[in-house]
ROTI-43063 format. One record per residue (C-alpha): residue number from 1; residue in one letter; chain; x, y, z. Coordinates in pm, 1 decimal. Example, Ala and Ser with C-alpha at 12.3 -4.5 7.8 and 13.67 -1.06 7.14 Angstrom:
2
PT   k r c       xx       yy       zz
PT   1 A A   1230.0   -450.0    780.0
PT   2 S A   1367.0   -106.0    714.0
//
This chain:
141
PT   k r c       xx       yy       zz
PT   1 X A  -5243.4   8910.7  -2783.7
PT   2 X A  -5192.7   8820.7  -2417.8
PT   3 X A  -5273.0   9073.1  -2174.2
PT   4 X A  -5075.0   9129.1  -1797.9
PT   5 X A  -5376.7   9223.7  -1557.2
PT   6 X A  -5354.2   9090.5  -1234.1
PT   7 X A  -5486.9   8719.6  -1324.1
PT   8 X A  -5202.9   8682.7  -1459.6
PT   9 X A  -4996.2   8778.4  -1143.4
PT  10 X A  -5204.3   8573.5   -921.9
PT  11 X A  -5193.3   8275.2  -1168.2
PT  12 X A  -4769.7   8300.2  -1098.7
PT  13 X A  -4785.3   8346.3   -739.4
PT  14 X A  -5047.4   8025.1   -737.0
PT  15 X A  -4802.6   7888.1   -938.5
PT  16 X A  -4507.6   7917.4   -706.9
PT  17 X A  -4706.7   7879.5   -379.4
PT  18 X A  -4794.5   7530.5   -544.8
PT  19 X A  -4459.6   7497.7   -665.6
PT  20 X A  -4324.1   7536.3   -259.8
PT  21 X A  -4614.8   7306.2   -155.5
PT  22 X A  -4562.3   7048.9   -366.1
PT  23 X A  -4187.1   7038.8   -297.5
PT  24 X A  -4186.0   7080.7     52.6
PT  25 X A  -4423.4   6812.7    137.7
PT  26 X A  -4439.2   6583.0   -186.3
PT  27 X A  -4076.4   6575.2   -347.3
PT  28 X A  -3877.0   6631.4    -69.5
PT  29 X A  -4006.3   6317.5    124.1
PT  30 X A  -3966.4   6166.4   -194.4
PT  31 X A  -3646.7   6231.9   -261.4
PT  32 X A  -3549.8   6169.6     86.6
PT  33 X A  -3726.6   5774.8     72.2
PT  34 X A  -3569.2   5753.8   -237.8
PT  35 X A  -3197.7   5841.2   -102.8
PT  36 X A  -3298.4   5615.0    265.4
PT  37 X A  -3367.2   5354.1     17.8
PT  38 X A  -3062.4   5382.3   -194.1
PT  39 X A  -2862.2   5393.6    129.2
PT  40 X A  -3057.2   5087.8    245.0
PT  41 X A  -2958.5   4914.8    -82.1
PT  42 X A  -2591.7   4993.8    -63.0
PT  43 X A  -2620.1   4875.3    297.5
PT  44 X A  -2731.2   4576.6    184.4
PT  45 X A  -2504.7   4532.3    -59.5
PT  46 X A  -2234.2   4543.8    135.5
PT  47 X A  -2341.3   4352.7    429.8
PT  48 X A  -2375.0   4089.8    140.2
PT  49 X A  -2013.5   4141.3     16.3
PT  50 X A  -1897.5   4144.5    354.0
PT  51 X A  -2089.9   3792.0    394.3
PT  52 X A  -1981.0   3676.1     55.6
PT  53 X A  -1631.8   3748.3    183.4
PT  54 X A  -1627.5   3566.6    494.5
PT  55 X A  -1840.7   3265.3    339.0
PT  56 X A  -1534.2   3282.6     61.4
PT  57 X A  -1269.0   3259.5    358.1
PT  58 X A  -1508.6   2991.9    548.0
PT  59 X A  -1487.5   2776.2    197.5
PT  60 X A  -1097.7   2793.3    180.0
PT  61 X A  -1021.1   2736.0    522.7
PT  62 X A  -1246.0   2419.8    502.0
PT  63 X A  -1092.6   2310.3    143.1
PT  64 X A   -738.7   2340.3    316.7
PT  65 X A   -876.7   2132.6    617.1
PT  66 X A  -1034.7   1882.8    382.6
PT  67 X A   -729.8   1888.7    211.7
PT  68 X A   -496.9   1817.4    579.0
PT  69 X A   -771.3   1550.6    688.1
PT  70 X A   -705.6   1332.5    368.3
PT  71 X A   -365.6   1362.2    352.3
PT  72 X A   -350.0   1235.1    697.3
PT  73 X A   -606.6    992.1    649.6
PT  74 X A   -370.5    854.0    314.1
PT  75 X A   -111.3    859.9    571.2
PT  76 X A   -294.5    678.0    858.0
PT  77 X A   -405.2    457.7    544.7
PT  78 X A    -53.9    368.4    446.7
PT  79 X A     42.3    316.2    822.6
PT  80 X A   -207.0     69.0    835.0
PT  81 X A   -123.6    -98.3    535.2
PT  82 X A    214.0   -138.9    616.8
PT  83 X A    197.8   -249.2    982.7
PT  84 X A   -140.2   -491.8    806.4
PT  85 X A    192.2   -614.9    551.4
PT  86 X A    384.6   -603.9    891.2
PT  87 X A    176.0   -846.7   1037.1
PT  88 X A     59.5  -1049.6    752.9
PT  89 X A    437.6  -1155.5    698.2
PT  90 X A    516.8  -1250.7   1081.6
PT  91 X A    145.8  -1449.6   1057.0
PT  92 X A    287.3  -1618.3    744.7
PT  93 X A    622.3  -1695.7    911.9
PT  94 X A    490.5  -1834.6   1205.9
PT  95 X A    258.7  -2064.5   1024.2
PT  96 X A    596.6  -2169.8    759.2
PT  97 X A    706.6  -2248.2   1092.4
PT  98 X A    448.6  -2425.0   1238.7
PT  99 X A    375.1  -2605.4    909.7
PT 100 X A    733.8  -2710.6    859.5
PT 101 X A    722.3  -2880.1   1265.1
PT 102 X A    404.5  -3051.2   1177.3
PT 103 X A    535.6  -3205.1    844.5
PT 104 X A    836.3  -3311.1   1033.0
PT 105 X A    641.8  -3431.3   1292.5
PT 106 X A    443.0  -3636.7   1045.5
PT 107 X A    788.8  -3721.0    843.9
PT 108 X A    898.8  -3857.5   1162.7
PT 109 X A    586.9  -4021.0   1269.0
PT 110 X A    600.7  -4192.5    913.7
PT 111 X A    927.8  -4315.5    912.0
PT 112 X A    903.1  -4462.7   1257.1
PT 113 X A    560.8  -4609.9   1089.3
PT 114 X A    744.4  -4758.9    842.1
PT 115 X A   1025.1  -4884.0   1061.2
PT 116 X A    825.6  -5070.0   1257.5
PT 117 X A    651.4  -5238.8    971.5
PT 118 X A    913.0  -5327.3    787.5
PT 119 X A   1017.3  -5502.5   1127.2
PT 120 X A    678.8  -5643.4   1186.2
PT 121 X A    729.7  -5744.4    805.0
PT 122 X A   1030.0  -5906.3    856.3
PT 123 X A    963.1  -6084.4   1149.0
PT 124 X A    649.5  -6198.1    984.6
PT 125 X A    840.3  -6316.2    685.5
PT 126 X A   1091.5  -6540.2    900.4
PT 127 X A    753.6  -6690.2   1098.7
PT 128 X A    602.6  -6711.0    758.7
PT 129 X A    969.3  -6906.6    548.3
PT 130 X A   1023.7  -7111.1    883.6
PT 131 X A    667.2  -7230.8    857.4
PT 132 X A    673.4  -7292.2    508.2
PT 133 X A   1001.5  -7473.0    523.6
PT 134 X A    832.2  -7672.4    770.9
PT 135 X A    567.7  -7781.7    553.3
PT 136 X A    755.1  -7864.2    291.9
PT 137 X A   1028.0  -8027.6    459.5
PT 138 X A    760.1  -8211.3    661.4
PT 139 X A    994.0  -8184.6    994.5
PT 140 X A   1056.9  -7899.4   1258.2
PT 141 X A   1316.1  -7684.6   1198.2
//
């Protein structure tokens, strides 16, 4: 059977002396890294939220300027192209134009071409008939 002599009192208050020891210089600080470094985490964390957040708002706000810039570019696009349509129809017209004053330049030109040799032709033919008739006639006409 177990005895109570005063071992056995001194083994308990050994016990708890250790018992203080050990708590007030080995779990305490332990517990008390332990709870810095939970804070330190859930610091963290939320610094990291908080960056998440405003990376989040960063990434909308440059969607819904990407999204502005290419509308306005398809609009600057389609301003282009028209006033590009614009211009590629007065270029056109002017060169109708110009084209249609050249060919009746040249119509003109060819016609007074073919005026004169039809003249040139015809007085040729008279020098030519008169001639002949002289040959064949033998005398002057």
């Amino acid at each position: 059977m177990i005895t109570l002599d005063l071992a056995f009192f001194i083994q308990i208050v050994n016990f708890f002396l250790l018992l203080f020891i050990l708590n007030t210089f080995l779990y305490k600080p332990i517990r008390k890294a332990l709870a810095d470094r939970a804070a330190e985490i859930n610091g963290a964390r939320q610094r990291t939220d908080a960056v998440d957040a405003s990376v989040q708002e960063k990434v909308t706000a440059y969607e819904a300027r990407m999204s502005d810039v290419r509308a306005q570019a398809a609009n600057e696009r389609a301003t282009a192209k028209k006033a590009a349509e614009i211009e590629e129809q007065t270029l056109l017209e002017k060169a109708r134009q110009e084209a249609t004053v050249t060919i009746s330049a040249i119509r003109e030109k060819v016609a007074k071409e073919t005026a004169d040799a039809r003249e040139l032709l015809r007085k040729q033919a008279l020098f030519l008939s008169s001639d002949i008739c002289e040959k064949v006639l033998g005398r002057s006409l």
